[in-house]
C-alpha positions in Angstrom: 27.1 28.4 34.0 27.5 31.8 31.6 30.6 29.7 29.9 28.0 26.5 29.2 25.2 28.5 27.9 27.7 30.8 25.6 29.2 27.1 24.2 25.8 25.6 24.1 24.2 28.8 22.4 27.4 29.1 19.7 27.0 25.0 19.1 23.1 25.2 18.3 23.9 28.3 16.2 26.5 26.3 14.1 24.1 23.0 14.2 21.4 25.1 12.5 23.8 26.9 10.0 24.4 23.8 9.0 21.1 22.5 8.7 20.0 25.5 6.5 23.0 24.6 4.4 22.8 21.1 3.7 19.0 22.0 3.3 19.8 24.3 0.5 22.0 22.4 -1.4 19.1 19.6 -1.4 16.8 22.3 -2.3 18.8 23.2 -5.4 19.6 19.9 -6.4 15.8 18.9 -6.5 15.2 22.0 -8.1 18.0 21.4 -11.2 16.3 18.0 -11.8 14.0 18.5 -14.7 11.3 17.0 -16.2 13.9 15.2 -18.7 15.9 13.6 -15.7 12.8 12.8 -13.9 11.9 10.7 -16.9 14.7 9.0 -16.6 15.0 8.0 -12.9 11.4 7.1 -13.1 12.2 4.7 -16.3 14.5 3.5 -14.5 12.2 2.7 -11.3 9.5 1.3 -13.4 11.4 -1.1 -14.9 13.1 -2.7 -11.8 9.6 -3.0 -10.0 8.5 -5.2 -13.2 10.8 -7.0 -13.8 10.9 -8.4 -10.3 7.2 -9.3 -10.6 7.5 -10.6 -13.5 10.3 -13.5 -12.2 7.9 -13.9 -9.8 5.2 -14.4 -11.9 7.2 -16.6 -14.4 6.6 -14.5 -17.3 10.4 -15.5 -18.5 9.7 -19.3 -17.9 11.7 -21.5 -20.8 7.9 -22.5 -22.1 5.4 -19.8 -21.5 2.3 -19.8 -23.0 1.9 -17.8 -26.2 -1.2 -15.8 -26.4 -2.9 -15.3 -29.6 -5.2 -12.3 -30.4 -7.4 -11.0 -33.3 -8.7 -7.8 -34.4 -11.7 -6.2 -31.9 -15.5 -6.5 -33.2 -16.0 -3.3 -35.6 -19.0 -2.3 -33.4 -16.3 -1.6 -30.0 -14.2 0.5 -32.0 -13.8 3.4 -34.5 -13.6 2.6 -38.5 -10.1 2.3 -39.2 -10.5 4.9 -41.4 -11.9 7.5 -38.8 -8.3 6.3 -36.7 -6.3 7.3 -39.4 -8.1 10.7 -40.5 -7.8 11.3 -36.6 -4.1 10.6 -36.4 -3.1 12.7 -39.5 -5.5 15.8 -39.1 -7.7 16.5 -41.7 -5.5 15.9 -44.7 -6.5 13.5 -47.3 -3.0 13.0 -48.7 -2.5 9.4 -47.9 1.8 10.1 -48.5 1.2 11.6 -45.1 0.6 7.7 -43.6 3.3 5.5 -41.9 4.3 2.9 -43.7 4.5 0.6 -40.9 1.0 1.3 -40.3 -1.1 -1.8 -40.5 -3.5 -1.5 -43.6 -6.6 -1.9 -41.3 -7.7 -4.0 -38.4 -6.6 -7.4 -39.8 -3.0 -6.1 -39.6 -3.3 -6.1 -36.2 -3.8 -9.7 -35.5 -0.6 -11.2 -33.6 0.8 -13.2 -30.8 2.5 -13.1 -27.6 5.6 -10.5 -27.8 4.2 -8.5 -30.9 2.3 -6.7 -28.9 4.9 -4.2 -28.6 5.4 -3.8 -32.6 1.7 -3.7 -32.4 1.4 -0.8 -30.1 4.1 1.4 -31.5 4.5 0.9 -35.1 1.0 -1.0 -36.6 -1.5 0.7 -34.7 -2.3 4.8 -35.4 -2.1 7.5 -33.1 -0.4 4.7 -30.4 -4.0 4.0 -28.8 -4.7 0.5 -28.3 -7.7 -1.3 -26.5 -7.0 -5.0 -25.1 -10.4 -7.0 -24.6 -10.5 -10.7 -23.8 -12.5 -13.2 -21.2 -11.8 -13.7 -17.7 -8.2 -15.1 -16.9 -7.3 -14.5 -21.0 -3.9 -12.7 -19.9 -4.9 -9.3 -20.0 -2.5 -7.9 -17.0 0.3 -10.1 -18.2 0.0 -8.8 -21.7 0.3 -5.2 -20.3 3.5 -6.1 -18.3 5.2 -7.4 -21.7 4.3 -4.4 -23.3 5.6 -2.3 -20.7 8.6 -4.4 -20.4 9.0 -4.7 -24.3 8.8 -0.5 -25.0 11.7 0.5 -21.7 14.5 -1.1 -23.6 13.8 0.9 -26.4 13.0 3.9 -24.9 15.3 7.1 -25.4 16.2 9.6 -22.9 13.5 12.4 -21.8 11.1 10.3 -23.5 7.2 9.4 -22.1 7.6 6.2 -19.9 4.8 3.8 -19.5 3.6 3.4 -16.5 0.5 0.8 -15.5 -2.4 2.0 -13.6 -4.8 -0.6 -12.0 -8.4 0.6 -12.3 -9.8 -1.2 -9.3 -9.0 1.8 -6.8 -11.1 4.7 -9.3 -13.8 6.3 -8.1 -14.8 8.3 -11.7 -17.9 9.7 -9.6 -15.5 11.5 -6.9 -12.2 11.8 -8.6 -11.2 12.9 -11.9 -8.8 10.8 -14.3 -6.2 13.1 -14.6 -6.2 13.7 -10.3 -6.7 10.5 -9.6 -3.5 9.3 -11.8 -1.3 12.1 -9.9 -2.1 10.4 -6.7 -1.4 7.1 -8.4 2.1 8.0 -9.4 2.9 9.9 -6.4 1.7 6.7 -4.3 3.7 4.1 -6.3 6.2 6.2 -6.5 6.8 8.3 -3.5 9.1 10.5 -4.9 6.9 12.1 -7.3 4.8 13.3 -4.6 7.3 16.3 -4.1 7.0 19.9 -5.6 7.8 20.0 -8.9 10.7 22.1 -10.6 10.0 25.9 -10.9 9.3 25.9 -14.7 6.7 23.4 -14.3 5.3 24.1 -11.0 2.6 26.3 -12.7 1.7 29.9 -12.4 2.9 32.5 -9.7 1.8 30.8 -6.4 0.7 27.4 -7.5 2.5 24.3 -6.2 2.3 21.3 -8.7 4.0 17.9 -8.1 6.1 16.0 -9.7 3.5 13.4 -10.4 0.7 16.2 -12.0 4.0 18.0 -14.1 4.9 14.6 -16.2 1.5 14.1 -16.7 0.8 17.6 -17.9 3.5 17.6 -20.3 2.6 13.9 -21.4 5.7 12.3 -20.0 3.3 9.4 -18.7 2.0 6.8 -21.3 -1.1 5.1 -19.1 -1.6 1.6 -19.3 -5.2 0.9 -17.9 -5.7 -2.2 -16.6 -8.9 -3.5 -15.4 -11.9 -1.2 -16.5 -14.0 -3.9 -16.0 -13.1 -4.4 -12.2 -15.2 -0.7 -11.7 -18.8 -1.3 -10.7 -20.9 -1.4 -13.8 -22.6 2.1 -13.4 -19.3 4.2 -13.3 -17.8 2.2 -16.4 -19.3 4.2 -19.1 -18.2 7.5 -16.9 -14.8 6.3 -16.8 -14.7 5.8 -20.2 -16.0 9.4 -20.8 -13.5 10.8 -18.2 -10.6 9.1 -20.0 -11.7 10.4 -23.3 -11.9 14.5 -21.6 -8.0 14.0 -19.8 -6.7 11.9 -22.7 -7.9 12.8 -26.0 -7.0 11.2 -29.5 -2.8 11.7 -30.0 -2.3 10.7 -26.3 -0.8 7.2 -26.4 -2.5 5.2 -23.9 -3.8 1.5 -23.8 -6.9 0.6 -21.7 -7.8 -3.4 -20.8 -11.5 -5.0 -20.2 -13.1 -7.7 -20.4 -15.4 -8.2 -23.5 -18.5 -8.1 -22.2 -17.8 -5.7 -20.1 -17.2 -3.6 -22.3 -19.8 -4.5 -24.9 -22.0 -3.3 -22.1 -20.1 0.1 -21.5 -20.3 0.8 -25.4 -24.0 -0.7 -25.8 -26.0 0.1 -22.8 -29.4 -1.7 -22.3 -32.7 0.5 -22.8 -32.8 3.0 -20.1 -29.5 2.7 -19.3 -27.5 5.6 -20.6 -25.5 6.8 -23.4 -22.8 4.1 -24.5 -19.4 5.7 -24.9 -16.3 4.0 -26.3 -12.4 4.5 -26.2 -12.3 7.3 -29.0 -9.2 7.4 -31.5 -8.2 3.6 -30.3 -8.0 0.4 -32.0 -8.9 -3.1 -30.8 -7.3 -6.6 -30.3 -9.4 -9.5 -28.3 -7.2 -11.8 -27.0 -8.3 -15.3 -28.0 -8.4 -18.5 -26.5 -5.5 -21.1 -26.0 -4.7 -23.2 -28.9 -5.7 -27.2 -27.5 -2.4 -28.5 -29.0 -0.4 -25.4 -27.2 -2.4 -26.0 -24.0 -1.7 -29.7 -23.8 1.7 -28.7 -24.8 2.0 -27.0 -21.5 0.3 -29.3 -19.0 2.8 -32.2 -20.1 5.6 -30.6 -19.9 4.7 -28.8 -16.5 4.2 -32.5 -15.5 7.7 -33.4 -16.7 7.2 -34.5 -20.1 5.6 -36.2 -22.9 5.3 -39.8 -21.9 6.1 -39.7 -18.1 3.7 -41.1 -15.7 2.5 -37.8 -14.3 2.1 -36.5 -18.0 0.1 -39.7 -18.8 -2.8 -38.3 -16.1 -3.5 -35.7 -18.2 -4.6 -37.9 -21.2 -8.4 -37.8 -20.6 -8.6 -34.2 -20.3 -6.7 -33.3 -23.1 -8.7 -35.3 -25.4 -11.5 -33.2 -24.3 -9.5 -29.4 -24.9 -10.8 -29.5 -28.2 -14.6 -30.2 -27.8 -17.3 -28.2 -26.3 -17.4 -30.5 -23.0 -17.1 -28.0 -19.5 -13.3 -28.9 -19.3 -12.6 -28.3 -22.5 -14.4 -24.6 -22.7 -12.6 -24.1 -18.8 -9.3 -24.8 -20.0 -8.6 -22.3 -22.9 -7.4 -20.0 -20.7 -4.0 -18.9 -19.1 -5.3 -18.7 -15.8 -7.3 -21.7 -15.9 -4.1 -23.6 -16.8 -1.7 -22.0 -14.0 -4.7 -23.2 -11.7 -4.8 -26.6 -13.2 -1.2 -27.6 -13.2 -1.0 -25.8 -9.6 -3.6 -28.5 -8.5 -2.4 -31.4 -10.2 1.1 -31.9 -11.4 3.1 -32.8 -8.5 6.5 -31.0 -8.0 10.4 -32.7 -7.7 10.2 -34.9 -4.7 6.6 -35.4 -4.6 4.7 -38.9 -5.5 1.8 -38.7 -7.9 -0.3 -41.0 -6.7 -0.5 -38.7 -3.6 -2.7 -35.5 -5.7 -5.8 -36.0 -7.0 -6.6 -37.1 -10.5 -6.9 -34.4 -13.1 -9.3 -37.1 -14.7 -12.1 -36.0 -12.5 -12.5 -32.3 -14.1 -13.9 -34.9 -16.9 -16.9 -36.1 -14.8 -20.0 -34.2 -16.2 -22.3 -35.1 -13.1 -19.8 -33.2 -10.4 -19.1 -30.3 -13.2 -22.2 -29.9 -15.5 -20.7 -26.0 -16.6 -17.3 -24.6 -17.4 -18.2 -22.5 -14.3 -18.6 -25.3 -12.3 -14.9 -26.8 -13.5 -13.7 -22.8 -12.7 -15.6 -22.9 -9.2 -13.6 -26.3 -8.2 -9.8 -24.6 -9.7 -10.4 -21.5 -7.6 -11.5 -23.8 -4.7 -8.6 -26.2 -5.1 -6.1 -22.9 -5.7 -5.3 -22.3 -2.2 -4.5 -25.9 -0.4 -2.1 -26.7 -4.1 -0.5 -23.6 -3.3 0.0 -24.1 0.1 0.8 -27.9 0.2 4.5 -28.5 1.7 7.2 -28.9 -0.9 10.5 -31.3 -0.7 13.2 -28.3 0.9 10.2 -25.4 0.9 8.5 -25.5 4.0 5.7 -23.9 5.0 4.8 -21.9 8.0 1.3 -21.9 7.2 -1.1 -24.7 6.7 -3.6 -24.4 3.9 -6.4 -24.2 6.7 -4.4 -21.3 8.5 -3.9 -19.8 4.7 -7.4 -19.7 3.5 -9.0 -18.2 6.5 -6.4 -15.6 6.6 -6.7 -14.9 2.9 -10.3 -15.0 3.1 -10.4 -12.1 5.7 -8.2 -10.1 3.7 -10.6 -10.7 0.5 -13.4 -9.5 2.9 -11.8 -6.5 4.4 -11.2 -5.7 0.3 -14.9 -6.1 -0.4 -16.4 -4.6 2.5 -14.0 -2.2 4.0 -12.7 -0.7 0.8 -15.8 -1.2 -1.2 -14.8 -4.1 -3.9 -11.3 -2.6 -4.3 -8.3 -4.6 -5.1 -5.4 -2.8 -3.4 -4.9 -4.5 -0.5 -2.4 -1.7 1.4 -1.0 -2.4 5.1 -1.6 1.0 6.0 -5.7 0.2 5.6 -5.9 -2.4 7.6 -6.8 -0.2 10.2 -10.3 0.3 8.5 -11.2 -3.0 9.4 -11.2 -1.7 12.9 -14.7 0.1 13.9 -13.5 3.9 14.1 -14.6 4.2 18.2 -12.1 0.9 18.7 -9.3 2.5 16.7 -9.5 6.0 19.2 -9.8 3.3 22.2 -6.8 1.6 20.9 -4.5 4.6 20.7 -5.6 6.1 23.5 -5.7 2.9 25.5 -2.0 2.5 24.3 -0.4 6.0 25.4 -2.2 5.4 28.7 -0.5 2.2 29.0 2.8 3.7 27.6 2.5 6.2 30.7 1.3 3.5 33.7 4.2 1.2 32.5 6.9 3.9 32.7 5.1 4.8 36.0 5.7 1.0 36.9 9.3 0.6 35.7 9.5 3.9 38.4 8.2 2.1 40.9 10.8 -0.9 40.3 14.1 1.0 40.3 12.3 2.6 44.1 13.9 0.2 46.3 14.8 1.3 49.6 18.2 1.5 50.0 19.1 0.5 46.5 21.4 4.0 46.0 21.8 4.6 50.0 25.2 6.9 50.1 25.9 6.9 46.3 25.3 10.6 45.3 25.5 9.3 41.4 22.6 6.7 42.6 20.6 9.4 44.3 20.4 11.5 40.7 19.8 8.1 38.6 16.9 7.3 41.2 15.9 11.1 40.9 15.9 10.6 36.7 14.3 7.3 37.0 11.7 7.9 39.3 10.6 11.0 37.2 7.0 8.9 35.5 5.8 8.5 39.2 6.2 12.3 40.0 2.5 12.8 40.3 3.0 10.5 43.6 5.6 13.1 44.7 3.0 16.2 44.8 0.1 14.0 45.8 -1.5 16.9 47.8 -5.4 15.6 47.3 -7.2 14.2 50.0 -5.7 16.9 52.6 -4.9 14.4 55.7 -6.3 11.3 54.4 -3.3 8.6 54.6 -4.0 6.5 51.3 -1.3 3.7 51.0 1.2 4.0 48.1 -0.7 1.1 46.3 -3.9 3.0 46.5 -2.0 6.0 45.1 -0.8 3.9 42.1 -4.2 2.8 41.3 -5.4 6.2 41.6 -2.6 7.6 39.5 -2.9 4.7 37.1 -6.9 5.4 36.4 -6.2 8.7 35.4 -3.5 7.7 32.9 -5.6 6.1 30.7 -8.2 9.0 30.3 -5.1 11.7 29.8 -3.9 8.8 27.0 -7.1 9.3 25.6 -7.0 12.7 25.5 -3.6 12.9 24.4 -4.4 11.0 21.5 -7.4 13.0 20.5 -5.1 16.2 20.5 -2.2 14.6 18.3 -5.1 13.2 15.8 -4.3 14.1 12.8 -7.3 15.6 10.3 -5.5 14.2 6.9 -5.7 9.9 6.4 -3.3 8.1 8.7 -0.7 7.3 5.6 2.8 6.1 5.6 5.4 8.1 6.7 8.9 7.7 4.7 11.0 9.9 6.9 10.4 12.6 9.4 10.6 16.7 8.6 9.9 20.0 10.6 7.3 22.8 9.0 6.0 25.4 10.4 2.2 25.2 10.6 -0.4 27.3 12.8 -1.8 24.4 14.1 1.1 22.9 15.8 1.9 26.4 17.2 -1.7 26.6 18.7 -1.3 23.3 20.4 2.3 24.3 22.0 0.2 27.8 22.9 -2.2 25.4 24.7 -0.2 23.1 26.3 1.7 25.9 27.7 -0.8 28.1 29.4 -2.3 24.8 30.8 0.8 23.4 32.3 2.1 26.7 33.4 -1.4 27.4 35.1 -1.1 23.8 36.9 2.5 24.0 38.1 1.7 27.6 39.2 -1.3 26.2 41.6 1.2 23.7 42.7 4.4 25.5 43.5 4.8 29.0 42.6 4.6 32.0 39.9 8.4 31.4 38.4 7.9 27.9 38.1 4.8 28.4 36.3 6.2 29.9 33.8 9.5 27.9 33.8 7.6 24.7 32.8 4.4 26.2 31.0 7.3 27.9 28.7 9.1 24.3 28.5 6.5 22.1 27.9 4.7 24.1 25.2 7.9 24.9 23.1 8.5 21.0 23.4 4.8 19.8 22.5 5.1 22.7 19.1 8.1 21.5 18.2 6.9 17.2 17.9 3.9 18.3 16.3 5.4 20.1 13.5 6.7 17.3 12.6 5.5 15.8 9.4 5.9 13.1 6.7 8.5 13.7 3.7 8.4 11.4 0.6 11.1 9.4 -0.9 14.2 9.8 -3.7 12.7 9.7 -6.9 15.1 6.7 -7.8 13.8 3.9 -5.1 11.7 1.6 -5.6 8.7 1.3 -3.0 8.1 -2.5 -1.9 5.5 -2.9 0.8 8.6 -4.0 3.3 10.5 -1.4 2.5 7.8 1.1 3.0 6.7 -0.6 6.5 10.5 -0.1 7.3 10.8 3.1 6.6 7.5 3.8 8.4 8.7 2.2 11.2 12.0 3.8 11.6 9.9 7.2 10.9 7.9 6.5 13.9 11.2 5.8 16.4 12.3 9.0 15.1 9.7 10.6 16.4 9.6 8.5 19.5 13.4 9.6 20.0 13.0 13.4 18.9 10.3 14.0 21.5 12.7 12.2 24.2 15.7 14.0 23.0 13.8 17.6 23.2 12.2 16.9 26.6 15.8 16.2 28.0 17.4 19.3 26.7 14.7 21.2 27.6 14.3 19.9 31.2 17.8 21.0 31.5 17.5 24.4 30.2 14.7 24.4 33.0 16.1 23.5 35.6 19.3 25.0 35.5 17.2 28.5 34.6 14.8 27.6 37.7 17.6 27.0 39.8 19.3 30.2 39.3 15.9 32.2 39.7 15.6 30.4 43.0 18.8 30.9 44.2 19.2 27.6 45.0 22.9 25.9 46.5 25.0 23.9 43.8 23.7 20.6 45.3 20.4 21.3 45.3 20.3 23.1 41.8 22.1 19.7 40.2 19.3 17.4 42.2 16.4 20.3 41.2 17.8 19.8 37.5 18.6 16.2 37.3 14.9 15.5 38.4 13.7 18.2 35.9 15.8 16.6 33.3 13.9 13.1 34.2 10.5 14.8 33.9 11.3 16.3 30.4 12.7 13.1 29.1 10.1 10.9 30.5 7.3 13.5 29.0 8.7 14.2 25.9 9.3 10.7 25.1 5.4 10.3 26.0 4.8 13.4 23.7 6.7 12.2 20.3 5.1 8.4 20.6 1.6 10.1 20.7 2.8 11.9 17.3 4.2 9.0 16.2 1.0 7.6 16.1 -0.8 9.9 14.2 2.2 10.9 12.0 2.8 7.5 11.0 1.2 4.6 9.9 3.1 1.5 11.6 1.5 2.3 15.1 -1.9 2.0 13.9 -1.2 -0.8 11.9 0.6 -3.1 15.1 -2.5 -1.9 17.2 -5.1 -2.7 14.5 -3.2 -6.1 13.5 -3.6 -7.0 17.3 -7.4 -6.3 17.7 -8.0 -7.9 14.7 -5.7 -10.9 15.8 -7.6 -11.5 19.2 -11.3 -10.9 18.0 -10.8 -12.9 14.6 -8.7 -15.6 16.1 -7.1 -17.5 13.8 -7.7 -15.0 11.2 -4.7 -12.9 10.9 -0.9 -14.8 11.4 1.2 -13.2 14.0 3.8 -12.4 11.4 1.3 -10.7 8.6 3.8 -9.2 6.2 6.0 -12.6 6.2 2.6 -14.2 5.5 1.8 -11.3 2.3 5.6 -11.7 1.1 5.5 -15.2 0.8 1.9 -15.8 -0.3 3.6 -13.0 -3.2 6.9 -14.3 -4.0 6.0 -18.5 -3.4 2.7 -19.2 -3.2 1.7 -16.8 -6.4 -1.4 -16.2 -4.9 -0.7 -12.4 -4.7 0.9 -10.2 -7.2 2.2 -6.8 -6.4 2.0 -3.7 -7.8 4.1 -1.1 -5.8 3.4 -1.1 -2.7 0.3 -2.4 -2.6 -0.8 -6.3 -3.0 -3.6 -7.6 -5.2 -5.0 -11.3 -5.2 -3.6 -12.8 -8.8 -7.1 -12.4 -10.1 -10.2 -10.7 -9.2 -12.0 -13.5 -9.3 -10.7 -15.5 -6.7 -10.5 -12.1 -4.6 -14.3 -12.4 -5.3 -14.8 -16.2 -4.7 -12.8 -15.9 -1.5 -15.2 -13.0 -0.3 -18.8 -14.0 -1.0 -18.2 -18.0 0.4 -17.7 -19.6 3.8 -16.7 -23.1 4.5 -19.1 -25.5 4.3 -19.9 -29.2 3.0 -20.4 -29.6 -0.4 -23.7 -29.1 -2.1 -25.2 -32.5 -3.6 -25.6 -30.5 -6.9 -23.8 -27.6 -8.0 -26.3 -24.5 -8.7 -25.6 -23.1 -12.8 -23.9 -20.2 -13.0 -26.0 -16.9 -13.0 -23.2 -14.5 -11.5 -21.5 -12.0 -14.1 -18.2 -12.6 -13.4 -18.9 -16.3 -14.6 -18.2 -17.8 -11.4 -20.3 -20.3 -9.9 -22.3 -20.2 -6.1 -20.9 -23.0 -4.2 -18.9 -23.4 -1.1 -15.7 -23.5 -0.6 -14.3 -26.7 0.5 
């Protein structure tokens, strides 16, 4: 015994050695990484995230549309002359202007891939605003940009980075906080402390995320101001003027009105405030001849039968008519040639007529023609293809999709990030408590169970290996062992499982409320031990109370033996916590459920694996107090052994579940699953990656999804199914979408 402790002290004492070295050598390596390299890593991040979405959005197809622009109305932005007295000081000596500069705002009018020339060499100061209707191609022009200015980029140099607006509070949060937590979300690996000369004063702790954007290492590209609610816009706007004044390059996109609205404020409705030092383009409307261009040869050519459908509608693109004003747009057009134009394999004859957008009576407005593309989105999208089948029917698609547009609306208040690691708020708050607890308390009554089955008489009769194995195995129905209520009353054994089983499920419920975590259930990328006072208070806790309990039970020594175990086992799970990413990877929504995932078995196995060493410690220190023979001290420690294991494996899944965010998440997919049935698929993430990378009904940015427009997240939320109304209503709703039911 003094031989085994001596080796096992001198191993542990190497094992942490280690540890402290390896931990070191990280710590200075993360350290030595400056700003400069950051840069460059996250450059390098950025750019493989977009260009993945945008082969998935089909950005690089052979014949894309080209998307015209013109200057912005002179009463959305600043003279040109204020831009250029801004960007070159006071100084009237007009040597000091760039020759590239555009000579005023009818220099900036342009198309498609300009943009970047646009942003970096035509327009002053590098401030651009980007206005244009609903569906113009705002996003998309943001992601050429941002792919059009990497390549070019040199080392150490600010790297653009797009920020979708949707998930801003300007009320709660300011602009400058609420892009740190952006960056440091997209892009876990910013969320760790930054380097010592740009951590801040003596004591403060910045990340990586608040240090680039401190020393302007970050160029924003805002996307989406209209998607805030219409009361904050003008805040936002006034925000983003305080954290990013004139000289900070940054580009900000909204639709027109929108903005208009921001800028000009009705009577009685504020101060207007507009994007100071920037200039503006409005992206303009599809050229007829470049839009039928594109929905012939989607449909396989000039001439082909399928191509031939299209001839009534494209005589109407350039008139006034509903179709024609619906169809000027990119994302009208994806819609449309979605719907109608029939993919290799398929018949024609089989879709419906594109003719019909034509009829007037069915479509009196261009909303109306938007309300039936948005309606007709979903069942296109999800129709089978020749060699692409689907696992979903269109039926099975649109509920689940419409739940998911709800949950956006209601549960995150009109946001558009639609995370995996919320889904849990679509679960009341009481339910979610239920459901953990309900779950450890089933965790413990199954292990009791599986105790029970490996209890057959006789099964390890003679075998003194068996006997141990039953003693380990048998360890989750050890409160049937010291059943000592109920003085002489004989209950049967099936009696004492129920009893012992009832009273599971209230210790899972209080197990769970002691592991709850204050901070928001968020995904876990690995597992690390810190020292915090709130672990160690819970391990104080748990020790006095099982120490108390086993003291009532048995004796003093023993007391002590497992209060002293099961406290130093319950500090050290808790202590655990989440650690963020390399800097480098690229966070997918799959990858960051898998790491989550493999974070939580980690835990799962850590508690298990600190339970069993410590039940041995135990029970060979409890034997040799007792003075027990060899025999009985291996039985006494074997069952000890079973105890820990069984407990501490108990112990890390109830951290597991607060620590991480997979465990919520299965729990809250299932309730969700049986009280909306039909709603949710069994296999949700299959369902989001596909609806993403085949469908194209969701786009992602990091590791978040968002519906390919916020209108048909919108349309999807405010209808049900129902018959068609005999007569469309006219559109009265801002977002230009008409009130009718989806069909």
């Amino acid at each position: 015994m003094g031989g085994t402790a001596v080796g096992l002290v001198v191993g542990v004492a190497s094992l942490w050695m280690s540890w402290l070295g390896y931990r070191a050598d990280r710590r200075e390596h993360a350290d030595s990484l400056g700003l400069t390299a950051m840069t460059d890593e996250l450059a390098l991040a950025v750019r493989t995230q977009w260009q993945a979405e945008a082969r998935v959005r089909r950005l690089d197809e052979p014949y894309a549309l080209a998307v015209p622009w013109r200057p912005a109305h002179a009463d959305l932005v600043e003279p040109w002359d204020t831009l250029v007295r801004t960007t070159t000081g006071a100084r009237a000596d007009r040597a000091a202007l760039s020759p590239a500069w555009a000579g005023g705002p009818e220099g900036l009018a342009g198309s498609d891939a300009e943009i970047v020339e646009v942003f970096t060499t035509r327009v002053p100061g590098r401030r651009l605003l980007i206005l244009g209707e609903p569906g113009a191609g705002k996003t998309m022009m943001l992601v050429r940009l941002l792919l059009g200015l990497l390549p070019s980029r040199e080392p150490g140099s600010p790297v653009p980075v797009i920020f979708p607006l949707a998930s801003w509070d300007p009320d709660r949060l300011e602009l400058d906080a609420w892009l740190a937590g952006r960056l440091a979300t997209d892009y876990p690996g910013l969320a760790a402390p930054a380097p010592a000369p740009a951590a801040g004063g003596p004591g403060q702790v910045t990340s990586r995320a608040r240090a680039l954007l401190d020393q302007r290492l970050i160029i924003p590209l805002l996307d989406g101001l209209d998607e805030l609610p219409p009361p904050t816009r003008a805040v936002a706007l006034d925000a983003a003027n305080r954290a990013l004044p004139p000289g900070t390059p940054l580009v900000l996109t909204s639709r027109t009105a929108e903005y208009r609205t921001a800028v000009d404020p009705p009577a009685g409705a504020g101060v207007g405030v507009r994007l100071t030092g920037a200039a503006g383009i409005e992206l303009r409307a599809v050229d007829p001849e470049e839009a039928a261009a594109y929905l012939r040869r989607d449909a396989g050519g000039e001439g082909t039968p399928s191509a031939e459908r299209w001839r009534p509608v494209l005589s109407l693109l350039p008139t006034d008519t509903p179709v024609g004003q619906a169809l000027c747009t990119p994302l009208m057009l994806f819609l449309a040639r979605t719907i109608y134009n029939p993919r290799p394999g398929e018949r024609p004859a089989a879709f419906p007529d594109p003719a019909e957008l034509c009829d007037t009576t069915r479509f009196p407005t261009a909303a109306a023609v938007r309300a039936q593309l948005f309606d007709g989105f979903i069942p296109a999208a999800y129709r089978p293809l020749p060699g692409h089948p689907v696992r979903w029917t269109s039926r099975q698609a649109q509920q689940t999709l419409t739940f998911l547009a709800r949950h956006l609306e209601d549960d995150l208040h009109g946001g558009a990030d639609l995370a995996w690691w919320q889904l849990r708020l679509a679960v009341p708050e009481t339910a979610r408590r239920l459901l953990a607890g309900a779950a450890l308390g089933a965790a413990m009554i199954l292990l009791m169970l599986l105790s029970f089955g490996l209890d057959i008489p006789g099964l390890f009769a003679g075998d003194r290996l068996g006997l141990m194995l039953h003693l380990f195995f048998a360890a989750p129905g050890f409160p049937l062992d010291v059943w000592r209520l109920g003085g002489g009353l004989q209950w049967s054994l099936l009696r004492k499982y129920a009893v012992v089983c009832a009273a599971y499920l209230p210790a899972g419920w209080v197990l769970s409320h002691v592991f709850r975590l204050r901070e928001p259930n968020t995904p876990a990328v690995r597992g690390r031990w810190s020292w915090n006072r709130r672990s160690l208070l819970l391990g104080l806790g748990t020790s006095i109370l099982v120490g108390t309990v086993i003291d009532f039970l048995f004796d003093r020594v023993s007391g002590i033996g497992w209060g002293a175990g099961a406290g130093l086992v319950c500090w050290l799970i808790t202590a655990w916590s989440a650690a963020p990413a390399d800097l480098a990877s690229v966070t997918t929504p799959q990858e960051l459920l898998r790491q989550d995932r493999k974070a939580f078995w980690t835990f799962v196995r850590t508690g298990a694996l600190l339970g069993l060493l410590t039940g041995l410690l135990l029970g060979v220190l409890l034997g040799y107090l007792h003075g027990d023979y060899l025999d009985y001290l291996v039985f006494r420690t074997v069952l000890i052994c079973g105890i820990g294991f069984w407990s501490g494996l108990v112990l890390g899944l109830a951290a597991a579940l607060h620590r991480t965010a997979w465990g919520d998440f299965t729990l809250s997919r299932l309730y969700l699953a049986a009280r909306h049935r039909g709603a949710l698929p069994r296999h949700l993430m299959a369902f989001l990656t596909d609806a993403h990378q085949v469908r194209g009904v969701l786009r992602q940015v990091g590791p978040v999804y968002q519906f390919r427009h916020i209108d048909l997240q919108r349309r999807l939320a405010r209808h049900t199914e129902a018959p068609p109304l005999p007569a469309p209503a006219r559109a009265t709703r801002p977002d230009d979408v008409e009130e009718r039911p989806l069909t």
